[in-house]
C-alpha positions as CSV (number, residue, x, y, z in Angstrom):
1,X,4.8,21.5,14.4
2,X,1.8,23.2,12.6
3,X,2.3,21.5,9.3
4,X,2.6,18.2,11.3
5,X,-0.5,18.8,13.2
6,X,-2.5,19.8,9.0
7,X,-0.7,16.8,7.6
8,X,-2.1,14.2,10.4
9,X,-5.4,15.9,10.9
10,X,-8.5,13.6,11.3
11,X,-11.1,15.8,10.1
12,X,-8.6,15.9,6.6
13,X,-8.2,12.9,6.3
14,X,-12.5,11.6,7.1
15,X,-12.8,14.3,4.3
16,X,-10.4,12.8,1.8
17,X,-11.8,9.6,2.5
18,X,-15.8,10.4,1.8
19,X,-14.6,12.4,-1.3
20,X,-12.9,9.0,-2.4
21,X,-16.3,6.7,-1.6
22,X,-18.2,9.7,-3.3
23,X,-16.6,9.0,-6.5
24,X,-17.0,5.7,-6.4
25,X,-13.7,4.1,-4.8
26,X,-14.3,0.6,-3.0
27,X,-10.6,1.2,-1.1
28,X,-8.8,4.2,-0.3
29,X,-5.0,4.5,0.4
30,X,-3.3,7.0,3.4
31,X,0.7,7.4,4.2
32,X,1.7,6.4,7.8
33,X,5.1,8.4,7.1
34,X,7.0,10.0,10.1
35,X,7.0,13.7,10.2
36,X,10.2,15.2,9.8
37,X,10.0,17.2,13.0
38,X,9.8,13.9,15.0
39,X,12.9,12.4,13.2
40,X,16.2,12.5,15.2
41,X,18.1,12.1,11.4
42,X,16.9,11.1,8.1
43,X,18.2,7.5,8.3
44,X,15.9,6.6,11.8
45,X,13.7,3.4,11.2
46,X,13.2,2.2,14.7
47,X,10.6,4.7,16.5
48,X,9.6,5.2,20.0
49,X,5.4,4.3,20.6
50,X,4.8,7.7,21.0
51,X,5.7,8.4,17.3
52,X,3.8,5.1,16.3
53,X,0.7,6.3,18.1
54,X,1.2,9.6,16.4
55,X,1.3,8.4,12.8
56,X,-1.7,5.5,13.2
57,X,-3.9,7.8,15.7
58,X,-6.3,9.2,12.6
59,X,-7.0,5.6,11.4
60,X,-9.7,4.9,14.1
61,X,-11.4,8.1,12.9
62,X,-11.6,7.5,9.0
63,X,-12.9,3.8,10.3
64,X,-15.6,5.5,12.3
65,X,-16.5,7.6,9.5
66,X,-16.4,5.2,6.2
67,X,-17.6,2.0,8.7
68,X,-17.0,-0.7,6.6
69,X,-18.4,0.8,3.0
70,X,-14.6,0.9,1.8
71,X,-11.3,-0.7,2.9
72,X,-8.8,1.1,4.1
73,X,-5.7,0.5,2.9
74,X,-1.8,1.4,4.8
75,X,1.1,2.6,3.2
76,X,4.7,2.8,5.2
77,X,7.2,3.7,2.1
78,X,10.1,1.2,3.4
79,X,10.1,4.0,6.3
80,X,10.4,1.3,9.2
81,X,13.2,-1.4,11.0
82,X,11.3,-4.9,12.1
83,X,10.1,-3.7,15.1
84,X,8.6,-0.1,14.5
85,X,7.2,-2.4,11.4
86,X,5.8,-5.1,13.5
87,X,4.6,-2.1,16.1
88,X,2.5,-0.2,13.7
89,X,1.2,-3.3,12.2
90,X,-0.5,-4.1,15.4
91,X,-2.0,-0.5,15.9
92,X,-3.1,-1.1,12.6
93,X,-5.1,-3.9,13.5
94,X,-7.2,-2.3,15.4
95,X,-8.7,-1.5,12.8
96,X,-9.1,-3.6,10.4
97,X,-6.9,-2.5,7.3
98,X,-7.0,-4.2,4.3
99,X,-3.3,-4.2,4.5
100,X,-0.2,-2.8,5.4
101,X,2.3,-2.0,2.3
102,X,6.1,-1.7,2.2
103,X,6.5,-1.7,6.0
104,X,10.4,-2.1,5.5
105,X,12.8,-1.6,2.7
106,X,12.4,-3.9,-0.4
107,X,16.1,-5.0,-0.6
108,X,16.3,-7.8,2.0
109,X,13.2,-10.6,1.5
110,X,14.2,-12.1,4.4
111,X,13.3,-8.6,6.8
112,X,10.0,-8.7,5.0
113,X,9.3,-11.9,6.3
114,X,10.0,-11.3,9.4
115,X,7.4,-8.5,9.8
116,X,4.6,-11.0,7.7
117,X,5.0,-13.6,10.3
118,X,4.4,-11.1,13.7
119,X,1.9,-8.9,11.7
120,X,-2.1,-9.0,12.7
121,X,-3.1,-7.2,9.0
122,X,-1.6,-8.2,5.7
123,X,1.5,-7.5,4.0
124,X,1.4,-5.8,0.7
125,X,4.6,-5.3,-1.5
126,X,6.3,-5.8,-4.8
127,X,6.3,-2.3,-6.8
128,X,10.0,-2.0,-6.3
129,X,11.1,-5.7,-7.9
130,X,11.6,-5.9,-11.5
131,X,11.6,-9.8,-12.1
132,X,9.6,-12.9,-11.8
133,X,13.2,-14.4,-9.9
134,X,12.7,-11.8,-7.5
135,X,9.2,-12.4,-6.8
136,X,9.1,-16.2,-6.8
137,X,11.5,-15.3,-3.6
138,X,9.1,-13.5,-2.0
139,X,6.4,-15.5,-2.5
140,X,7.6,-18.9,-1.8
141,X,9.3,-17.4,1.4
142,X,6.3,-16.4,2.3
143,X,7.2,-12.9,2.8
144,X,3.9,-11.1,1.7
145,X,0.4,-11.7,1.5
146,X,-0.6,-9.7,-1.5
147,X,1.9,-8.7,-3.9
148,X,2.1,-5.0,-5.3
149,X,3.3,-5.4,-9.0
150,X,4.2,-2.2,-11.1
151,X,4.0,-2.7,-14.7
152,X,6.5,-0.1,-15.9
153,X,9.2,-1.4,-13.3
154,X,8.4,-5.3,-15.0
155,X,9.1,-4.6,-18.6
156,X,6.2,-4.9,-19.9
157,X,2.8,-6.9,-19.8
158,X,4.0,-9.9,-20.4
159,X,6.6,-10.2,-17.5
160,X,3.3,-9.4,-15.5
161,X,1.3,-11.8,-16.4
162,X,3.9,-14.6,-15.7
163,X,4.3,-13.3,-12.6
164,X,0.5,-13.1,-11.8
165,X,0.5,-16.7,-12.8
166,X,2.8,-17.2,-9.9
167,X,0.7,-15.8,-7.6
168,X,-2.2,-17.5,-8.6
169,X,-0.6,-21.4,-7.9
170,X,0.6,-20.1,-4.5
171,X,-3.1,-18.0,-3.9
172,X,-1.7,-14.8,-3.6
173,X,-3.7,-11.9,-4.9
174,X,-2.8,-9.2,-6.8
175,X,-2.8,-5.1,-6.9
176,X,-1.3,-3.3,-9.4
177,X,0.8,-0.6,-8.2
178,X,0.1,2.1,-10.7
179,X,1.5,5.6,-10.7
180,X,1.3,6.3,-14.8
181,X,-0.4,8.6,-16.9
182,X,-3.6,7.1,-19.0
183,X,-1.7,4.9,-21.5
184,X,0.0,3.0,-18.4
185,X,-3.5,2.6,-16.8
186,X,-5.0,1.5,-19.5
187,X,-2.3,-1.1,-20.0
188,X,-2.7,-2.5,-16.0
189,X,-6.2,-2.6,-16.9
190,X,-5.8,-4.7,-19.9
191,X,-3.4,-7.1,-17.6
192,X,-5.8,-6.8,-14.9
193,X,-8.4,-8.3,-16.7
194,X,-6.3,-11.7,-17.6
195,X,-5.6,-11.9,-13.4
196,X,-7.4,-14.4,-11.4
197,X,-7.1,-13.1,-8.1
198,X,-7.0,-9.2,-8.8
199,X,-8.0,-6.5,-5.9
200,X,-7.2,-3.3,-7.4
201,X,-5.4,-1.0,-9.8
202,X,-4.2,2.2,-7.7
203,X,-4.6,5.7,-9.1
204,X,-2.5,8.6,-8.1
205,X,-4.4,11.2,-10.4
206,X,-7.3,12.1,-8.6
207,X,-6.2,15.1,-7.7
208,X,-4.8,16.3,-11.1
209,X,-7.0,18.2,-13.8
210,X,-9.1,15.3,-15.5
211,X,-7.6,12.7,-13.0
212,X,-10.9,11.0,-12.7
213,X,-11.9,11.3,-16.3
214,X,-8.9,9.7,-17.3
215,X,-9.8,6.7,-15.1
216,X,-13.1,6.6,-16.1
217,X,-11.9,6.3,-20.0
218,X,-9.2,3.5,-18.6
C-alpha cells in the first residue's frame, strides 16, 4: 500500500496544485482512479464507499488550500458503473468541482445520461468521439454538460468547429481535450479562438522539458 498512500497524498497533491496557480493556471485537473491494490480484478466498476471515500478524500484539502483562486477540475477515465459514478459525483460536490469528466465508459450515451441526471457537479466528456453524429447524440440527450472535444480524434479543425457550433445552439460550453505536442496546441488554440462558449484548452506538458514554454509560444 505505500505507493497508494504517495499517489493519494494530500500534501502532493496541495503542492501540485499551488505549483499549477504559480504559473498562472485558472483550473487544475487530478485523477480520481482506483488503486490497483483496492481492485478485486481489473474489469471492477462498481466500488464499495470505502474505496469512494478513499479516491475523493484529498479534494477537500486542495479546496482548502487554493480556496476559490482556481477550479478544480475531476477526471474518472471511464473507471466507474452508474452508481460508483453517481457516488463519487456527490462526494465531489462537496466541494465544488468545476466538473466531473468521463465518469463511465464513452460507448453507451444512454449510461452517461444516467449519471448527468443524479449528478450534483457537471459532466464533462467527448475526447473519445470522433463525429459531429456522435456528439449531436450526446448533446440533445442531454447526456453532458460540457463537452470535451479532442481535435486529433475529429479530423481535423474543421469537424471541430461544426461541432462547437452545435454546442453553442444547445449552450453547451466547450474544452478542448488536448494531449499533443506544440503544433496540435497551437491548432486547438487557433479553433479555440472561433468558439463562443470556450473554458479551456488542457495541457499535459507541464512536466516535460520546455512544457510551459511550449504553451506560452501556443
Amino acid at each position: 500500500m505505500a505507493s497508494t498512500e504517495v499517489a493519494y497524498n494530500v500534501e502532493n497533491y496541495i503542492k501540485r496544485a499551488r505549483e499549477a496557480m504559480s504559473m498562472g493556471f485558472r483550473y487544475i485537473k487530478f485523477d480520481v482512479d482506483v488503486p490497483e491494490g483496492m481492485m478485486e480484478t481489473e474489469f471492477d466498476r462498481t466500488f464499495s464507499m470505502r474505496i469512494v471515500k478513499f479516491v475523493t478524500s484529498f479534494i477537500g484539502g486542495v479546496r482548502d488550500a487554493v480556496k476559490y483562486d482556481v477550479d478544480i477540475m475531476i477526471d474518472g477515465h471511464w473507471a466507474f458503473s452508474v452508481p460508483t459514478a453517481i457516488a463519487i459525483a456527490r462526494e465531489l460536490a462537496k466541494y465544488d468541482v468545476f466538473w466531473f469528466e468521463d465518469p463511465v465508459p464513452p460507448e453507451n450515451i444512454d449510461a452517461m445520461r444516467k449519471v448527468r441526471l443524479k449528478s450534483p457537479v457537471p459532466i464533462a466528456t467527448g475526447e473519445k468521439l470522433y463525429r459531429l453524429s456522435q456528439f449531436r447524440e450526446l448533446i440533445e440527450k442531454g447526456a453532458t454538460d460540457i463537452i470535451h472535444p479532442d481535435v486529433q480524434r475529429l479530423g481535423g479543425l474543421l469537424e471541430m468547429k461544426k461541432i462547437a457550433y452545435l454546442a453553442e445552439e444547445y449552450y453547451v460550453p466547450v474544452a478542448i481535450h488536448n494531449i499533443s505536442s506544440p503544433i496540435g496546441t497551437m491548432a486547438n488554440a487557433h479553433v479555440a479562438a472561433t468558439i463562443g462558449d470556450f473554458i479551456a484548452i488542457e495541457w499535459h506538458a507541464i512536466d516535460l522539458p520546455g512544457g510551459l514554454t511550449w504553451l506560452r509560444r501556443a
